[in-house]
C-alpha positions as CSV (number, residue, x, y, z in Angstrom):
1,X,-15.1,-10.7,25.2
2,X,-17.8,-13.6,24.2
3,X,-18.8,-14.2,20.8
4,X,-20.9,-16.8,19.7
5,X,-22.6,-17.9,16.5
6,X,-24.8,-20.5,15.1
7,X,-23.4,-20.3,11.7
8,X,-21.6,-23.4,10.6
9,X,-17.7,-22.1,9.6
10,X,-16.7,-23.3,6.3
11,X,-13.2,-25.3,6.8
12,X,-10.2,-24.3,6.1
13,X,-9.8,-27.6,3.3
14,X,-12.8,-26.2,1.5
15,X,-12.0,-22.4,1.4
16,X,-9.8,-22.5,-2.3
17,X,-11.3,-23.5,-4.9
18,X,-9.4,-23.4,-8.7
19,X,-10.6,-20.8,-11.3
20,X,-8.9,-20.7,-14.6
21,X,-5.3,-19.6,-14.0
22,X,-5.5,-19.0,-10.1
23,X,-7.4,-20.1,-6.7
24,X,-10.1,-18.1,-6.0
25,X,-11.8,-18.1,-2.5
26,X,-15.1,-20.0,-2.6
27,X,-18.6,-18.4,-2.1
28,X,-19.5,-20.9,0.8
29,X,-16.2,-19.6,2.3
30,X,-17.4,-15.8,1.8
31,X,-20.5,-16.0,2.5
32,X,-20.0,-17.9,5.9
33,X,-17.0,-15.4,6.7
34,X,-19.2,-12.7,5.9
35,X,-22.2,-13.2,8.3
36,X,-20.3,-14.9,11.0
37,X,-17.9,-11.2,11.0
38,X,-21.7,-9.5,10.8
39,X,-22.7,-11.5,14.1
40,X,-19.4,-11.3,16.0
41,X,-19.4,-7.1,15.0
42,X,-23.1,-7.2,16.6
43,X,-22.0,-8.7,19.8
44,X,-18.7,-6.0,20.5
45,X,-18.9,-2.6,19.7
46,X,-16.1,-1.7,22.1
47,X,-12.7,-0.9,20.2
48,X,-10.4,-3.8,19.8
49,X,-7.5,-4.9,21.6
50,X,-4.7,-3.8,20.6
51,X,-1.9,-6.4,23.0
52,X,-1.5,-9.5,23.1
53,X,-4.5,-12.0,23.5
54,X,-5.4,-15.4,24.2
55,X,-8.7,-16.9,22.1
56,X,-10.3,-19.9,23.9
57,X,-12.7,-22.0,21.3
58,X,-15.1,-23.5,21.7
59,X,-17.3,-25.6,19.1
60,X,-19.8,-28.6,18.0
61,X,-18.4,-29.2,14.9
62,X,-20.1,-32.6,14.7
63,X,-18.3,-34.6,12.2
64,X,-16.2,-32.0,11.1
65,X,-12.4,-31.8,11.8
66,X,-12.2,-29.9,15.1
67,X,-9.1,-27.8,13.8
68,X,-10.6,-26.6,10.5
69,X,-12.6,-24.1,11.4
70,X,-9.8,-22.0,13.5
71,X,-8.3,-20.0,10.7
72,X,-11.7,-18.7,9.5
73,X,-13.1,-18.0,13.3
74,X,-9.8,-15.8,14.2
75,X,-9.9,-14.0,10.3
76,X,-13.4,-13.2,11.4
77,X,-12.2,-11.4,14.9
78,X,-9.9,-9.3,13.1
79,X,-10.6,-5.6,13.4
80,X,-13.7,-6.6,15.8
81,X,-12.1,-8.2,18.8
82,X,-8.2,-7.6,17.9
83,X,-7.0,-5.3,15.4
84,X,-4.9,-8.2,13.4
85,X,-4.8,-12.1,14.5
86,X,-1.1,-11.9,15.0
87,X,-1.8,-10.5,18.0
88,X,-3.1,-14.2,19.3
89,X,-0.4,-15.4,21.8
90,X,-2.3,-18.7,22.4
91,X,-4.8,-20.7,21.2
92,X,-7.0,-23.5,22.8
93,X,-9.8,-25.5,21.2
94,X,-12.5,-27.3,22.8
95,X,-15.2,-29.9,21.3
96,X,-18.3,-30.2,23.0
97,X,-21.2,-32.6,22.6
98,X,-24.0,-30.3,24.6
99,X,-26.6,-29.5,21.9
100,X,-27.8,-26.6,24.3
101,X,-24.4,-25.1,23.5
102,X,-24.4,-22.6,20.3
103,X,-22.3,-24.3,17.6
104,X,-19.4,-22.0,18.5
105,X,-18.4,-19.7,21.3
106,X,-15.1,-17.7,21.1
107,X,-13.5,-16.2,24.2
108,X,-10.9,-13.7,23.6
109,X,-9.5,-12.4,26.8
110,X,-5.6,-10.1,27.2
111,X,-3.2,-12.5,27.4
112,X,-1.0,-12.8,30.7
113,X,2.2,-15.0,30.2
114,X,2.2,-17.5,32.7
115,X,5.0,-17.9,35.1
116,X,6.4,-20.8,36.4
């Protein structure tokens, strides 16, 4: 399964932000994790998996920490392409600098343990 989206993620360092006596999620956060789940449910209307898989990422995060946006982008793939991130077996993230690319693609394939 391919997903991709345009939609800038919102890092993981900006996703709490204090409210009186607790942290709250912010509304960047939501709103981001709400239409990049809208997209990515757009894209795979096939039931998800439900072994283990393998997500390969794949993003131009510009100046943005390459790592931060992983916890929102598998959060958003729950339900849609697996039915609960724990399922991810193993993770790879990739930077690219080609413009042409959209700002994220996410593969999620089953995962195969590899044998050596």
């Amino acid at each position: 399964m391919i997903f991709t989206t345009n939609i800038k993620p919102v890092s993981e360092n900006r996703r709490l932000i204090p409210a009186k006596t607790r942290l709250v999620a912010s509304t960047e956060y939501r709103k981001a994790k709400e239409a990049i789940r809208q997209e990515f449910s757009l894209q795979h209307t096939g039931a998800p998996s439900e072994g283990p898989v393998e997500v390969l990422i794949t993003c131009r995060p510009g100046r943005s920490d390459l790592t931060a946006w992983n916890k929102m982008l598998c959060d958003c793939l729950n339900g849609i392409a697996y039915l609960d991130d724990k399922q991810i077996e193993s993770i790879t993230v990739e930077k690219t600098r080609d413009k042409a690319c959209p700002l994220v693609t996410v593969v999620v394939e089953e995962y195969h343990e590899s044998r050596e």
